[in-house]
N, C-alpha and C positions, 0 to 999 in steps of 0.2 A: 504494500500500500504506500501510497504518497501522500501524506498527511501534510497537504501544504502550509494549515495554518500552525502548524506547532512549528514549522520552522524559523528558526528567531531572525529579523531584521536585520538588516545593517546599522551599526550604530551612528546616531546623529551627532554632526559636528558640534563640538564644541560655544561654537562660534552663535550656532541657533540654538542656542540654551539661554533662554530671556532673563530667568526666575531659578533657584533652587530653595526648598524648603529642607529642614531636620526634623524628621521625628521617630517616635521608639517604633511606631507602626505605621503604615502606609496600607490602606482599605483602595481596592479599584472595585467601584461600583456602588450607588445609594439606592439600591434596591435592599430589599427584606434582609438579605444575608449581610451585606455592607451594614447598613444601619445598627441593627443588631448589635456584629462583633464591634462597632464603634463606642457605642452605648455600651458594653462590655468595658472594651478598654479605659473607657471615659472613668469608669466608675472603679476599674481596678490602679488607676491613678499616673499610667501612662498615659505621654502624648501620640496624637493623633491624628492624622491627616486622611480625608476621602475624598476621593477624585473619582468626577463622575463627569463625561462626556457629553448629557445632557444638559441644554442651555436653560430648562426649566426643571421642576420640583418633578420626580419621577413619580407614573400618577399608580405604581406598582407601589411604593413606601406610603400616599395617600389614601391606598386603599380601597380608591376610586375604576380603578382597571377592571378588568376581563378577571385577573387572577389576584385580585386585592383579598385578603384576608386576615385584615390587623385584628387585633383583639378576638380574633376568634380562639375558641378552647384550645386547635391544634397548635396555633402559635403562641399561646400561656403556654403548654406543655413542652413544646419542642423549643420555643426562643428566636430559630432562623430558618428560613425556606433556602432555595437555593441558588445560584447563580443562571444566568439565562444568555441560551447560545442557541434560540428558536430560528433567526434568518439565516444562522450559517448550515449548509445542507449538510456542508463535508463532514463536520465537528458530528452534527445528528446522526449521520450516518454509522461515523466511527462509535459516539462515545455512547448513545441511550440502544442500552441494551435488551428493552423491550420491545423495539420498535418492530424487532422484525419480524414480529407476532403478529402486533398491534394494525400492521400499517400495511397496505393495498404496493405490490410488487415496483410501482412506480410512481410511488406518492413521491411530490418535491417537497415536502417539508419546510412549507412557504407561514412561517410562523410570523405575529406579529410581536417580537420581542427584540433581542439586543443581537450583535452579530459576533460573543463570546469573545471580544478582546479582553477583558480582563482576565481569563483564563488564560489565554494566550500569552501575557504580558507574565503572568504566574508560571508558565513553563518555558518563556524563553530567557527569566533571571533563575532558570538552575530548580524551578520546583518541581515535583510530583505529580500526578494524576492518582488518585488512588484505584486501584485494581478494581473496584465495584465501589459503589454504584451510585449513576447519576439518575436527578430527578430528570422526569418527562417534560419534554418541551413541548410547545404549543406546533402545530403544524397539519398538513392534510390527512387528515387518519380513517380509513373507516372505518367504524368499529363497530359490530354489530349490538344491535338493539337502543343505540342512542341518537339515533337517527332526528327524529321529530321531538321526541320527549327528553333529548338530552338537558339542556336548560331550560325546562317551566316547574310550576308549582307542585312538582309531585312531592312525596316521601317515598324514600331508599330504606330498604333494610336489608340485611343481611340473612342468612339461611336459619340463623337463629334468633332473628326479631329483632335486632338492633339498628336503628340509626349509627352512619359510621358518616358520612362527610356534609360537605353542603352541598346539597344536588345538584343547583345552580353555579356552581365553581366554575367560572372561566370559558371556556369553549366546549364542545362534546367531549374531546379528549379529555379535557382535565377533570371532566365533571364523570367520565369512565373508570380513569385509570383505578379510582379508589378501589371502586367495585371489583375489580380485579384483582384484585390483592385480598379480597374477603375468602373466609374458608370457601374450598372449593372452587371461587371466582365466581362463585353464584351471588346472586339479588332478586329483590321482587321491588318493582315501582309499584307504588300504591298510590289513587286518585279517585276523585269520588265523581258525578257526574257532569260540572260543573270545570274540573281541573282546565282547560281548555280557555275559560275567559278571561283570566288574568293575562295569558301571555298574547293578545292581539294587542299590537303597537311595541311589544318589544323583542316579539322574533320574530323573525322574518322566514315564513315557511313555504319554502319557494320551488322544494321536489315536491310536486304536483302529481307523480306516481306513487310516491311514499306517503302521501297525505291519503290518497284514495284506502291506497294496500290496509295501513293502518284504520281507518273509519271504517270500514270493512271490517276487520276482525273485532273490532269493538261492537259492532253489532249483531256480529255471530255470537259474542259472549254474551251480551243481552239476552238474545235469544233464544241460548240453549242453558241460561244460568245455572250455575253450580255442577256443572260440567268443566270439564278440561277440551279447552279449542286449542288446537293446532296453528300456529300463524308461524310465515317462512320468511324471513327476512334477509336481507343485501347480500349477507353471506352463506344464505342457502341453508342454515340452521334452524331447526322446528325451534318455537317459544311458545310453550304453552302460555295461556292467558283464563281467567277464572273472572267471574262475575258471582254478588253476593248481595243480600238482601243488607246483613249489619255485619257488623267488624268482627263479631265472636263467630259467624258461620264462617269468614272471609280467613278468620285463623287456622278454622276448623282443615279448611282446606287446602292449605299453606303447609303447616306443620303438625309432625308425627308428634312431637313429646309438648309432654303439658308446658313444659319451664318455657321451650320457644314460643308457646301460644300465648303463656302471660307476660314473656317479655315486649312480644310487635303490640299485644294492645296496650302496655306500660307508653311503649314509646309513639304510640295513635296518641292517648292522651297528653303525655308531655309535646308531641309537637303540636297539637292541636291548640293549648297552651300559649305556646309561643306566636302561632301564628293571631291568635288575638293579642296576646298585649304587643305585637306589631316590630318585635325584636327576637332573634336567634341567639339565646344567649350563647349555644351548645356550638354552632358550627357558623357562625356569624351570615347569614342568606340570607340576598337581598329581599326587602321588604317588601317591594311588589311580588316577589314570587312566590313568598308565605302566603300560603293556601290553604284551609284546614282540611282533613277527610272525616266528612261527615254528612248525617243526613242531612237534604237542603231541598223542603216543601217545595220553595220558588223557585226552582229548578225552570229556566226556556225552555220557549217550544226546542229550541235549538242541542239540546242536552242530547249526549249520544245512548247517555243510561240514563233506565229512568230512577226518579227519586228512589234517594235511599240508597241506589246499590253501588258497590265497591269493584273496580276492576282492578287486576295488579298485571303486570307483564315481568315474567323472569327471563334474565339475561346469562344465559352460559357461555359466558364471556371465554374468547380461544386466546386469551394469556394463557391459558392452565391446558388446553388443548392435547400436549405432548404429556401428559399427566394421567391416572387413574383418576377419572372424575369421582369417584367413590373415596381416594386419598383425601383426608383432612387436613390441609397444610398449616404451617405455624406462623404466616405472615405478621408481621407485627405483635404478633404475643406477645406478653408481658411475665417476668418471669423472676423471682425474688432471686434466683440462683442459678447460675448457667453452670454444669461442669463439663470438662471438655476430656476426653479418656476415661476408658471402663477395665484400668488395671487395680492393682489393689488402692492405690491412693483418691484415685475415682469414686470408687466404687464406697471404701470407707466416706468419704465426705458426702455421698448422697445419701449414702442409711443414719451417718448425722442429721443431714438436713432434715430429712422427711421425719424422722423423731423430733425436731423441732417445727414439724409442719409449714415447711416454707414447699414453696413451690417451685421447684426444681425443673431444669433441662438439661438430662446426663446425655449425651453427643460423645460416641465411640462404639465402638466393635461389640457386637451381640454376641460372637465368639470369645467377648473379654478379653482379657490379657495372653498375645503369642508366647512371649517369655515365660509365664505361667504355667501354661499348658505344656508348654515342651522341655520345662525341669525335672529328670528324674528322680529327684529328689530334695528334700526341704526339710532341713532338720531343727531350725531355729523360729520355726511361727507356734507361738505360745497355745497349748491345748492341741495343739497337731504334731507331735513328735515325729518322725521319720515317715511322714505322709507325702506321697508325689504332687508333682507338678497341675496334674489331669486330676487328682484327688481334691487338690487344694479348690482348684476351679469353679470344677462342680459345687463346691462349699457354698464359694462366693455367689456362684449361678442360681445357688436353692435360697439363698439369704434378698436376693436384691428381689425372687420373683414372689417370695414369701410376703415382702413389704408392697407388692403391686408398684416398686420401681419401674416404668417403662426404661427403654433406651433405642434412640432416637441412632437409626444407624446414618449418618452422613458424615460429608468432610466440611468441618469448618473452614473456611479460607479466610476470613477478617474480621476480627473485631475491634470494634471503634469505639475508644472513649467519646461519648456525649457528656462529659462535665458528672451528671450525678445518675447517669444509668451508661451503660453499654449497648451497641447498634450488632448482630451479629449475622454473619450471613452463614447458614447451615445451609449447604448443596444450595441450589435455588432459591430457598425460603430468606428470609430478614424477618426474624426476631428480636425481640429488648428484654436485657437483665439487669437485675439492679448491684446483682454483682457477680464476678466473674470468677470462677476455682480454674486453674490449670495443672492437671495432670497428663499429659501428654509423652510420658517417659524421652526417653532420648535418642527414639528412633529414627528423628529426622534425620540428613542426611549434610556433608558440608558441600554449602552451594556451589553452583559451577561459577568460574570466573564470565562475569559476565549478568549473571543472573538475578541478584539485586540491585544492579546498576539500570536493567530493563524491566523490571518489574511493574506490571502497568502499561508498560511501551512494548508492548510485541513481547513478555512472559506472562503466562498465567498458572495459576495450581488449581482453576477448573475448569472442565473442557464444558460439560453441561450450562455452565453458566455463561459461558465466554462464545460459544460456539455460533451461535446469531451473527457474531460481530465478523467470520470469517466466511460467509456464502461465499461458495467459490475459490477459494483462496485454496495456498500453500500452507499447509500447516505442518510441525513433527511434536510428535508426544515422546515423552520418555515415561515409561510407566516402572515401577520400581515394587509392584505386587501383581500376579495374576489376575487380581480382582479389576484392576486399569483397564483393561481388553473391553469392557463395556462402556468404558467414557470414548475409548478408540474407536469403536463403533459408533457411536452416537456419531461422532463429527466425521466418519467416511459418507454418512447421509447428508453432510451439509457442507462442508469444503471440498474444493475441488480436486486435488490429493490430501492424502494421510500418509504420512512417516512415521513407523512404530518401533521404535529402539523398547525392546525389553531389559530387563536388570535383574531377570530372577530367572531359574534353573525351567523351569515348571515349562513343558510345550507350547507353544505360540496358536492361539486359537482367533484367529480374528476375520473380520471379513476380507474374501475376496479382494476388494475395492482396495483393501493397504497395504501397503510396499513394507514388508516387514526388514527391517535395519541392522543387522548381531554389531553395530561397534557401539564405543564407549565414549559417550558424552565428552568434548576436554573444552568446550567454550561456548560464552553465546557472544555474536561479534553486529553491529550496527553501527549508527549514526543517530538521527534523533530515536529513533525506537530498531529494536532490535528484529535484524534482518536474514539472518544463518545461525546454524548449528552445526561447530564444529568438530568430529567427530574423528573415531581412529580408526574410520570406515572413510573418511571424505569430510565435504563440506557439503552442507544441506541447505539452501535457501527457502525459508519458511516464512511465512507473515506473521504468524504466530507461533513458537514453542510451547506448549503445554508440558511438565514438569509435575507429574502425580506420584508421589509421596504418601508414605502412609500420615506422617504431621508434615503440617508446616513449621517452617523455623520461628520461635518465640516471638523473634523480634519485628519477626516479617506480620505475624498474626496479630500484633498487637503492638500498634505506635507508639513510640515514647517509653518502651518495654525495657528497662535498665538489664543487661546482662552480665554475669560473670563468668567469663571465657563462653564455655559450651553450654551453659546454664542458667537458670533466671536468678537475679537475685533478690533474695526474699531474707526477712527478719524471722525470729524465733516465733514469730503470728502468721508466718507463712505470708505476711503481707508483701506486694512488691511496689515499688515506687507510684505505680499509677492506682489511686486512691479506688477500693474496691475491687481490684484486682490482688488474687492470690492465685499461691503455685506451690503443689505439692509431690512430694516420689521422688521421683529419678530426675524429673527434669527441674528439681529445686537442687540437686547438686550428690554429691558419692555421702555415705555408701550406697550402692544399688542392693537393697534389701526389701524383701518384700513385708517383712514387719514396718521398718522403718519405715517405708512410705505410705499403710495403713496408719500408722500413728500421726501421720503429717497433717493425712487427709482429714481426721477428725480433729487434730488442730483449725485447717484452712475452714472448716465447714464452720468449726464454735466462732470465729474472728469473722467468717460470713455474718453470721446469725449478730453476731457485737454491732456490726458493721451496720447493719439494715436496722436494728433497733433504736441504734443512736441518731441515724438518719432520718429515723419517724418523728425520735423526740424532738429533734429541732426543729423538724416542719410544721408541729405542731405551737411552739414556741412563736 
């Protein structure tokens, strides 16, 4: 690839330099993220300078825009949205990694936003892209089922009854994407007969075939009420649609379990709420489009349903597409404990946990611990005298299922300090912790030259995740377990060659489509992003390296991650430098004992639990 814009300029003369200012930080851009981290540093007692391109007040910080969202709950919570690179196609192309789901094989991604120089300005003085993941930018998208009801007055919920965005958010895309990230990718709009009058004079509904299509299946739902109708929409995918007399039959037919029936009519009520006293507290939506769902005697001749009755339309949204629609994903969870490794220090810190009833996300091998399993013997783990490796296991195996521990088999590839939680990406999924345990032993592996210097830029350590970004391309994996062969596969369906260098003994099983490689990784070699893999077989030209590891390197998984030599460095509380983050076992430092890292682990879990206690009291305070 030719990623023109990350290539940095020529630097300017001297001589056309009008003005120089000093400060401890320099902000490019007075949008949400700008403002924010300003306001941040304002108040953390450093100086500060933001530079912003526009000749007026950006009307995205006013909150006046397409995607204005100030004061709403998600920005109480979260603090900053994110930088915008909507007009530039290139940057879209390369860097939103949803799109190629999301978005029609030759959409120009003709957004009404900024054209990403200050990103640009951030990676041609020497900074980072980080490896996943950027927000969705505005642009031509089509996305099935937000056609005509993308922005009016409806309510959104989720498969479990929950309002989750503001419906009306920005453009169709933005007012989607949420939906998509809900369990399953599923939704139901919900509207009463009436939903329809508010929005004449502020959208402009101008497909004339999709206005029919739609009025149409609204009146089959009428007609056959309390029926399941079939309606086939842009993308050729059936949407059922339901029709109901009141909100409790409308549940009835919505959802199996009682708790999702009384959570959609909890949140009928609360928006109904909202929409009379003429404010969104929950998701800040504009006030013309607050519309209540309810019965409405006065209902026009014009009304598609008659009084009284509720239509909902579900969207199975093709984000999750490539996915078991029946999988419950863990998008944005919320989660008091993240651990990361299911060997003994893992596994010790989540039978802590869950004895102190937090809410846990153990992320590692259902086989538990390799090393484990294939010691023949164990002489020193206390109450098991001369018991094997495969003995000890099963212990651990009968203990974690005894307590209804799940564990969550994926590869975490990133977590991101956010200030007073963690951002985490398991395989595909982003979820949030409020604090993080690392048990990861010290399997990883030492990087190739070359391989943290592009990381982000042409390396990745997921192919699943990463793979959208290479239709067509050259790619090479190095896979370094058996188990890789299915990420190998995945991207022979989507890049245009696969190179598969194995690193393990075990026969090479892959598809036809990939050129399998027997040399030894010694380089990854490039310019602005990395371009070949050089190997003791040749030299490979790849757009992308994939690099599949049983862990990632500490420091690589988690920013700002203090290490010692080969190992994290952590205090006698298993804490490590980055506040709520801890790390136990093997990869907190020798001995490599499988007591010792049992005992760390119910250390890192109690300094968890301190951890999240202390944090309540002060929120409370």
């Amino acid at each position: 690839m030719n990623e023109t814009w990350a290539i940095k300029p020529q630097t300017i003369s001297p001589d056309a330099v009008s003005e120089t200012y000093d400060s401890d930080i320099v902000i490019i851009g007075a949008g949400h993220a700008g403002t924010c981290a300003a306001r941040a540093a304002a108040e953390a007692g450093v100086s500060v300078i933001v530079l912003e391109q526009q000749e007026r007040e950006t009307q995205w910080v006013l909150g006046i825009g397409e995607i204005g969202h100030i004061n709403s709950r998600w920005q109480k919570e979260h603090g900053i949205a994110a930088g915008d690179y909507s007009k530039n196609a290139e940057m879209c192309r390369y860097l939103l990694t949803e799109t190629a789901d999301l978005t029609e094989e030759e959409s120009d991604f003709t957004g009404h936003g900024w054209d990403g120089s200050g990103i640009c300005m951030g990676l041609w003085a020497g900074g980072r892209l980080e490896p996943r993941s950027h927000a969705a930018m505005g642009g031509n998208y089509s996305f099935p089922g937000f056609g005509l009801i993308g922005s009016t007055p409806v309510l959104r919920v989720n498969k479990h009854g929950k309002r989750y965005s503001d419906e009306a958010f920005g453009t169709h895309i933005l007012a989607a994407l949420p939906g998509a990230h809900q369990p399953n990718g599923n939704l139901w709009a919900v509207f009463d007969d009436t939903f329809q009058t508010p929005c004449h004079g502020l959208l402009d509904y101008t497909d004339e075939e999709e206005w029919k299509r739609l009025n149409t299946a609204l009146e089959n739902a009428k007609n056959q009420k309390g029926n399941k109708i079939l309606d086939k929409d842009r993308a050729w995918e059936k949407r059922p649609l339901y029709c109901a007399d009141t909100l409790e039959e409308l549940a009835g037919l919505l959802f199996e379990d009682e708790a999702d029936r009384e959570n959609f009519l909890k949140e009928v009520e609360r928006y109904n709420q909202l929409c009379h006293k003429g404010h969104d507290d929950d998701f800040g939506k504009d006030l013309r489009l607050l519309h209540s769902v309810e019965h409405r005697a006065d209902a026009g001749a014009g009304a598609w349903v008659l009084p009284g009755e509720m239509l909902v339309e579900e969207n199975n949204s093709v984000y999750n597409r490539h996915r078991d629609s029946k999988e419950e994903h863990r998008y944005m969870e919320r989660y008091d404990i993240a651990i990361i490794g299911t060997g003994p220090a893992g596994l010790s810190a989540a039978v802590t946990a869950a004895i102190r009833k937090k809410k846990i996300l153990l992320v590692g091998s259902r086989d538990l611990s390799s090393k484990v399993q294939k010691a023949q013997e164990i002489q020193n783990y206390l109450g098991f005298p001369e018991i094997s490796g495969a003995e000890l296991g099963k212990a651990f195996e009968e203990h974690i299922e005894r307590m209804q521990i799940p564990i969550v088999e994926d590869r975490v590839n990133l977590i991101y300090p956010m200030g007073d939680y963690f951002s985490l990406q398991v395989g595909q999924d982003i979820c949030e912790a409020d604090t993080v345990i690392l048990a990861t032993g010290v399997n990883f592996g030492k990087p190739l030259p070359g391989e943290e210097e592009f990381l982000g830029r042409g390396v990745s350590y997921c192919a699943t995740c990463d793979a959208p970004l290479y239709r067509g391309a050259t790619v090479a994996v190095i896979g370094y377990q058996k188990s890789e062969e299915a990420e190998a596969d995945f991207l022979a369906d989507i890049a245009e060659k696969v190179y598969y260098f194995p690193m393990y003994k075990e026969p090479v099983e892959v598809s036809e489509k990939i050129t399998v490689v027997n040399g030894v990784p010694k380089e990854i070699t490039g310019g602005m992003k990395a371009d070949t893999l050089v190997t003791s077989a040749g030299s490979y030209p790849a757009d992308c390296i994939f690099i599949l590891r049983e862990s990632v390197s500490p420091k690589n998984l988690v920013p700002g991650l203090q290490m010692d030599g080969n190992h994290v460095a952590v205090n006698l509380q298993m804490e490590t430098n980055v506040p709520g983050c801890f790390a136990c076992g093997d990869i907190a430092g020798r001995p490599y004992q499988y007591i010792k890292s049992a005992g760390q682990g119910n250390i890192a879990a109690l300094s968890a639990v301190s951890y999240l206690d202390q944090k309540r009291r002060n929120e409370k305070q």
